[in-house]
C-alpha positions as CSV (number, residue, x, y, z in Angstrom):
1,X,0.4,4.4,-10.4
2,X,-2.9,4.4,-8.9
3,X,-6.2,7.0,-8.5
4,X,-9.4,7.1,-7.5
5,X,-11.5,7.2,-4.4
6,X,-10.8,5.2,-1.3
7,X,-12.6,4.0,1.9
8,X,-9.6,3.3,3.7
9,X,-5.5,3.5,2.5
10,X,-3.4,1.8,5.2
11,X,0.7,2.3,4.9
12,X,3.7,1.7,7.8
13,X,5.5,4.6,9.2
14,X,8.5,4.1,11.1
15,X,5.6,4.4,14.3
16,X,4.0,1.9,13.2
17,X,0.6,1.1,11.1
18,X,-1.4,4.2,10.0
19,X,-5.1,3.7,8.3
20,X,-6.5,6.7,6.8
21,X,-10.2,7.8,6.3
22,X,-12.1,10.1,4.8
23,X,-11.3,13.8,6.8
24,X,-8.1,12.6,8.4
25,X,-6.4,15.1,10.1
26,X,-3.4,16.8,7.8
27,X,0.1,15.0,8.0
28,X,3.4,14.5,6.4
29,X,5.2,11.2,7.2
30,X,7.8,8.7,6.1
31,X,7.3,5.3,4.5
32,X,8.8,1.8,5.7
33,X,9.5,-0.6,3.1
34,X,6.5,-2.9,2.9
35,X,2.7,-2.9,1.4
36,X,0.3,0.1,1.6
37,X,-3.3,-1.2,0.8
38,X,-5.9,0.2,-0.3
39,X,-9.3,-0.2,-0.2
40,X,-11.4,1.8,-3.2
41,X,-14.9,2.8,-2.9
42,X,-15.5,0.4,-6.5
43,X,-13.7,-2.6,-7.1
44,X,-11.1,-5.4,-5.4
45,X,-8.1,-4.1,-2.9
46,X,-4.8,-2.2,-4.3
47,X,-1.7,-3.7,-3.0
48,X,1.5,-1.6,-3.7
49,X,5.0,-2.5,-2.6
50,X,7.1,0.7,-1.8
51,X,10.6,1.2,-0.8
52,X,10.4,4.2,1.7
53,X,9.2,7.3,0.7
54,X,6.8,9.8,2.1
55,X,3.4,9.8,2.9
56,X,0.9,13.2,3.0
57,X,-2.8,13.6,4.1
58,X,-4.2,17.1,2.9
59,X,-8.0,17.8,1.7
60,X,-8.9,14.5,1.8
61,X,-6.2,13.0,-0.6
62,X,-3.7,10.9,0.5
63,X,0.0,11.2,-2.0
64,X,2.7,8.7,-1.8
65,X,6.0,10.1,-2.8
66,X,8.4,7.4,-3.4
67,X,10.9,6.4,-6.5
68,X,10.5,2.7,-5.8
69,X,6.8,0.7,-6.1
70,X,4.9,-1.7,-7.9
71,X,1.5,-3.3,-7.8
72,X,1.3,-6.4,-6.3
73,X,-1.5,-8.9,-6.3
74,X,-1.8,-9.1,-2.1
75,X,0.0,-8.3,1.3
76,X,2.2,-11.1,0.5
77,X,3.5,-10.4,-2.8
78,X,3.8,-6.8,-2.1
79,X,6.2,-7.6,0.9
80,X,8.4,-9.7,-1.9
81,X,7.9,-7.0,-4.1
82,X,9.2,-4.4,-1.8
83,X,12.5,-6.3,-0.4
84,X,12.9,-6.8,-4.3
85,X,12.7,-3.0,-4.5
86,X,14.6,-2.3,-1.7
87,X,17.3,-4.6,-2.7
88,X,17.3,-3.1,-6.2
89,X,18.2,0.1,-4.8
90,X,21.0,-1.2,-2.8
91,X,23.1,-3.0,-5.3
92,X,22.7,0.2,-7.1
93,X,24.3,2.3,-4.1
């Protein structure tokens, strides 16, 4: 969905907000429904809208593992987007 080279990438764990920079220690995690920005070393802010999923940190990349997301154009779209996702997935259940 996305690549490239990032500044910062900020996504919501069940713990709350996590922002991750360059040399972050390793970490495995799981995703709350919601927007995970990022910000790329070239060019304007990625918003994605995810419905859970997983989040790792190894050798400076950061991989989202989720079967639910879309690009949004902002915070506030991408919170649309993901209750759209999330409620996608439940009338499919």
């Amino acid at each position: 969905m996305w690549s490239g080279e990032a500044t910062i990438v900020v996504a919501r764990t069940p713990d709350g907000e996590l922002g991750i920079m360059a040399n972050h220690e390793p970490l495995m995690g799981a995703l709350v429904t919601g927007p995970v920005e990022i910000e790329p070393v070239d060019g304007p802010r990625v918003t994605i809208g995810v419905h859970g999923g997983f989040i790792q940190v190894l050798d400076n990349q950061v991989t989202l593992l989720t079967d639910r997301a879309r690009i949004a154009e902002g915070t506030d779209e991408a919170k649309q987007v993901a209750a759209q996702l999330a409620q996608a997935a439940t009338s499919e259940d």
